[in-house]
C-alpha positions as CSV (number, residue, x, y, z in Angstrom):
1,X,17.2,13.7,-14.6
2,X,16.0,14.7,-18.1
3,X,12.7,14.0,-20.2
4,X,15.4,11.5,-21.8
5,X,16.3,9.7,-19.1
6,X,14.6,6.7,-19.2
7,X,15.7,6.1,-23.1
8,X,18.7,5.2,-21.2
9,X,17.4,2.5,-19.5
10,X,19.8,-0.4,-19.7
11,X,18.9,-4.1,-19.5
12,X,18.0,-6.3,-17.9
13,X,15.6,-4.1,-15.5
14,X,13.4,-4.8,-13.0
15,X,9.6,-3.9,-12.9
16,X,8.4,-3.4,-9.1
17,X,4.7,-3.6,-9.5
18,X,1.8,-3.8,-7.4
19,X,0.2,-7.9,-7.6
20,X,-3.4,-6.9,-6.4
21,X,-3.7,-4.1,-8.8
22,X,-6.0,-5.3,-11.2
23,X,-4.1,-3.1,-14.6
24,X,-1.5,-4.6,-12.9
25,X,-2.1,-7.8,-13.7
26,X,-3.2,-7.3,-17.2
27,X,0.3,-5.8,-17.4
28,X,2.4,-8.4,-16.1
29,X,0.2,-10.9,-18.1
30,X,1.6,-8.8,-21.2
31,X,4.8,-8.4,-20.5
32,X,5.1,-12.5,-18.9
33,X,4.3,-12.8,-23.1
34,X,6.5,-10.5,-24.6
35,X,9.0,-11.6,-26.9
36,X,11.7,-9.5,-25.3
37,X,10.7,-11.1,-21.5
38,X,14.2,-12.0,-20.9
39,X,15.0,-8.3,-20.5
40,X,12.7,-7.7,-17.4
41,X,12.5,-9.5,-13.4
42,X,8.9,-9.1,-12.7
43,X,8.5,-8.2,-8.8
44,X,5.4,-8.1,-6.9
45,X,5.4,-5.7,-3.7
46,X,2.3,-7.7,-2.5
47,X,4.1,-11.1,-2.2
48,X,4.6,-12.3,1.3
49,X,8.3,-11.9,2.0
50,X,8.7,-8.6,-0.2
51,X,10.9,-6.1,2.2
52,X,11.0,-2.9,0.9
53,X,14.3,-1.5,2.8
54,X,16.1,-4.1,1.0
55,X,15.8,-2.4,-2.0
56,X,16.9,1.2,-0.3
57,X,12.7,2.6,-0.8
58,X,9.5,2.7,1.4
59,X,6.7,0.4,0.9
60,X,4.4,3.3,1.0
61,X,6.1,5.1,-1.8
62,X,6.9,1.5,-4.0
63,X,2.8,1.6,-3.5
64,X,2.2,4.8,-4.7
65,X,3.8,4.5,-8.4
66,X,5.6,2.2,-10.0
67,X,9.3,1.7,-9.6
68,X,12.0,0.1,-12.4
69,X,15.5,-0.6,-11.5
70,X,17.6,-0.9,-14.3
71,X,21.0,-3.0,-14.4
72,X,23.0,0.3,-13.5
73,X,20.8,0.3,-10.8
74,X,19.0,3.8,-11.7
75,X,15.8,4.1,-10.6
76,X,12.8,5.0,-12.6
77,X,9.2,5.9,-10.5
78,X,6.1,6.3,-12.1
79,X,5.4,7.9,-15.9
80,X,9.3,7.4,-16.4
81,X,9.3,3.6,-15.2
82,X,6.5,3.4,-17.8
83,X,8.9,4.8,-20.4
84,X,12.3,2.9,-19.3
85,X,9.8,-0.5,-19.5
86,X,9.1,0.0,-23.3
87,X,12.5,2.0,-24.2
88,X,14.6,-1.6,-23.2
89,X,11.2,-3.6,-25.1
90,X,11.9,-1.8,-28.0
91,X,9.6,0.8,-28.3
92,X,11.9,3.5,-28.1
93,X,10.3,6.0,-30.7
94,X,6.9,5.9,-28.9
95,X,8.6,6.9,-25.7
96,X,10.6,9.8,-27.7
97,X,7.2,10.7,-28.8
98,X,6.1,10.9,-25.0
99,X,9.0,12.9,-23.9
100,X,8.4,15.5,-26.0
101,X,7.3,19.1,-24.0
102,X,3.8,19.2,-23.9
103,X,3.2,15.6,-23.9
104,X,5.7,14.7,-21.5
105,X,3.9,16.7,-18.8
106,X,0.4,15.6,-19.7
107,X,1.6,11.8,-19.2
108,X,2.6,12.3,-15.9
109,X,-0.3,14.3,-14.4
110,X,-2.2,11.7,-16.1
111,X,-0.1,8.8,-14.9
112,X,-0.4,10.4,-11.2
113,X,-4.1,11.2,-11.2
114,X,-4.4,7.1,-12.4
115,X,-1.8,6.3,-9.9
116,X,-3.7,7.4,-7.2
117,X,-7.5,6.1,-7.9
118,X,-5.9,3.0,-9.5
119,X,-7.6,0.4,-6.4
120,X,-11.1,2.0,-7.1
121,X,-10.7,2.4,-10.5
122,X,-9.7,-1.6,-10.3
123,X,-12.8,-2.6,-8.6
124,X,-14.8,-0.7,-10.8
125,X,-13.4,-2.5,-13.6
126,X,-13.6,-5.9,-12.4
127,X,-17.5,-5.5,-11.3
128,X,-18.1,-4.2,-15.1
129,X,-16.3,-6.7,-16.5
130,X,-18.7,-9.4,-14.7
131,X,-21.3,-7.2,-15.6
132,X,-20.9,-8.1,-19.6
């Protein structure tokens, strides 16, 4: 797959995200808003019911980054499922801009290093946000 890849994205996609993520939620909040919400299924891998296998992954790994399934049924996981998301909501030339070399590699040890604290990063959030 290229840096390009998820420019390719085709629509309607779905977004397999994690409900008791807190930037999760402020996510899905957004995106439940958006004036192109018609374009995305909004799944949440929490949700009593939600069977992994039946989509072909593991839990484990749907848990560990995000996963977008677009209507060729390509996957996208993590940084790129961020980019296929805005490329079909129309913000193609920001995701350009985060393809490019050195950018593209920064996002996604950044979007890892989130990916994996994102619980305690969560909590930490919501007690500062009670806080003020």
């Amino acid at each position: 797959m290229s840096r390009y890849s998820p420019l390719k994205a085709t629509s309607p996609v779905t977004l397999f995200h994690d409900g008791h993520c807190p930037f999760c939620q402020q996510e899905v909040a957004w995106l439940e808003k958006h004036r192109h919400r018609e374009h995305i299924a909004l799944v949440d891998i929490q949700a009593h019911g939600f069977n992994a296998k039946e989509h072909g992954k593991e839990f484990n790994a749907m848990m560990g980054q995000l996963h977008l399934r677009d209507s060729q049924g390509e996957w996208y996981i993590g940084m790129d499922a961020s980019r296929a998301l805005y490329a079909v909501l129309g913000y193609r030339r920001l995701v350009k801009l985060s393809c490019l070399p050195g950018l593209y590699g920064a996002m996604n040890a950044g979007y890892r290093f989130f990916a994996r604290r994102r619980i305690r990063l969560g909590r930490w959030w919501e007690m500062r946000k009670t806080k003020y």
